[in-house]
C-alpha positions, 0 to 999 in steps of 0.5 A: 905641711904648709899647704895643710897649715894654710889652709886649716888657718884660712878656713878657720880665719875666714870663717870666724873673720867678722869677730876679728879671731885669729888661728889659733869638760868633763873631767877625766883620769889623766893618764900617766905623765910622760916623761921626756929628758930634756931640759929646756934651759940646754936647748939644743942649737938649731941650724939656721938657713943663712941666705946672703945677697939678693936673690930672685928665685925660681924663673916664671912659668909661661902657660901660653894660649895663641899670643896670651900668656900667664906668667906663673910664679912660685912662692915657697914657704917656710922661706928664709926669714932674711931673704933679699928677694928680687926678680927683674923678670917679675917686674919686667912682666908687671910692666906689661901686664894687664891682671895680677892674680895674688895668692890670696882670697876674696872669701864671703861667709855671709857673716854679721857682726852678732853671727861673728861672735858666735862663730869666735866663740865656737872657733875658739872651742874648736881649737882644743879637744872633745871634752876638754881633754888635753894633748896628752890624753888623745894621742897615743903615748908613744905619738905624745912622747915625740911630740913633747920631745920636739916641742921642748926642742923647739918651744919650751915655754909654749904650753899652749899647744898641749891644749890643741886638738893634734892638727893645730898642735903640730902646726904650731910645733911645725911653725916654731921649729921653722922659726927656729931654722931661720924661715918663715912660714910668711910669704913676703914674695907674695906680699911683695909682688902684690905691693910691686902690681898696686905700685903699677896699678896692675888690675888686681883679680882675687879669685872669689870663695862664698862658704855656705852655712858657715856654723855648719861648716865650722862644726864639722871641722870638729868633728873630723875624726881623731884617727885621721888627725892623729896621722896627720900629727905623725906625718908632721913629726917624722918630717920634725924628726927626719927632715926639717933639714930637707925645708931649709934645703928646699928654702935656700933651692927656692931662693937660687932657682934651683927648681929639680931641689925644690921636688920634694916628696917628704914635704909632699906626703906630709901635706897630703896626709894632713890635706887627707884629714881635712878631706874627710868633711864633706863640707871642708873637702867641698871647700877646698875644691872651691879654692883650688876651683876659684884660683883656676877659674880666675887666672883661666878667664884672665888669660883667655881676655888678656895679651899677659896676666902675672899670677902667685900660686904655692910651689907645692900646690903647682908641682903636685901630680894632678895639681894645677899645672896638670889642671892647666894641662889637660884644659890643652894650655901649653907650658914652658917651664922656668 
């Protein structure tokens, strides 16, 4: 689900940037109210992941090529909200290194500030759904019925999000419920790491995405098709439903180290059900091909020209079959694991 959300969000964010937005009709019969007992005044009590101490995480992943290496560290979000990170291996490879590789993107959309503006107003329209139509009228009832369940588990007051269209919807709801939980869905490892390499004046390479036409790119967004949204939102409330518990675990085995916790197939399915909606533009699914092309082609040429480079990458994103572990494998890169 991460991976979906972040991606959604940079997409959309990218896009509508020059006008500063952030991620975020005619009229119908509604269809009849649906009715959920519960009472947002007796909201139950949600466990929360309790992190003591200072922690370093999971240890480095070494792709090696002759006498250079590439010292890969997994970030993991949702992660614990008062995690005291530290990782004396990262800074001892700071210390050596000649390039950092952040998590992030350098993405050119080729906006002005008139251009900027037509794209906000279009993102914001975008958020909500064909004709105006609320939650409640596009998704099946029973899936609404389950998704209100948890949104007045986890966000009572927030009505908003009966407004998205079902992709933004549950990401919001999915957001909410890991606050709840104690985690975050921010990657201040990621943060702090690129903070440590500017200390060091590490030479930072951001791995560069130009989007082409991007009103076209912004429009097919909405017009992914319904079906495919509406799995997502299924997927992303069975795992609310069934496994936020498995997130925390999955939080507290990152902060510790505990790589074999960290392999996870319910938050794995769940990302690829929503990465499969997005997948159903062609204009997007090229875009997230430029990302994941970007990232590789940046820590690659960094490894081939120098002795160490330190890079960020999603733990899910690394571990997935055909991820890009698997990338730098079959391009005949030796890897050690942590």
């Amino acid at each position: 689900m991460t991976t979906f959300n972040a991606i959604l969000m940079t997409i959309f964010g990218a896009l509508a940037a020059g006008a500063g937005a952030s991620p975020a009709a005619p009229a119908t019969v509604p269809p009849a109210p649906v009715t959920v007992a519960a009472d947002p005044a007796a909201v139950e009590e949600v466990e929360e992941v309790l992190v003591t101490g200072e922690r370093a995480g999971p240890g480095l992943w070494k792709v090696r090529k002759g006498d250079h290496t590439l010292y890969l560290l997994a970030t993991l979000a949702p992660a614990p909200k008062k995690l005291q990170w530290r990782s004396r291996e990262v800074e001892e490879v700071l210390g050596r290194a000649q390039v950092f590789v952040p998590a992030r993107f350098d993405v050119d959309a080729d906006i002005g500030p008139i251009s900027g503006l037509r794209l906000y107003l279009q993102y914001r329209k975008l958020r909500g759904n064909e004709d105006g139509r609320s939650l409640q009228e596009v998704l099946p009832p029973p899936v609404f019925a389950r998704f209100e369940a948890l949104r007045l588990k986890y966000a009572p007051r927030d009505r908003a999000m009966l407004e998205r269209r079902p992709a933004l919807a549950v990401s919001e709801l999915w957001r909410a419920a890991v606050d709840r939980s104690g985690l975050s869905n921010r990657s201040e490892v990621g943060r702090t790491v690129e903070k440590l390499a500017r200390e060091r004046k590490v030479k930072l390479a951001l791995p560069e995405v130009r989007i082409e036409d991007p009103r076209d790119t912004l429009a097919e967004a909405g017009q992914i098709p319904l079906d495919a949204e509406i799995a997502c939102a299924e997927a992303v409330l069975g795992r609310l439903e069934s496994d936020l518990a498995n997130a925390r675990q999955r939080a507290e085995s990152w902060a510790v180290g505990d790589v074999a916790g960290l392999r996870s197939g319910a938050a794995a399915q769940a990302s690829q059900t929503c990465l499969d909606s997005l997948r159903s533009s062609a204009r997007i699914s090229a875009v997230l091909r430029d990302f994941e092309a970007a990232w590789l082609k940046t820590v690659t040429d960094s490894l081939e020209r120098n002795t160490v480079t330190l890079a960020v990458a999603d733990i899910d994103g690394l571990l997935r079959p055909g991820g890009l572990l698997a990338k730098l494998r079959a391009r005949g890169y030796e890897i050690d694991e942590p």
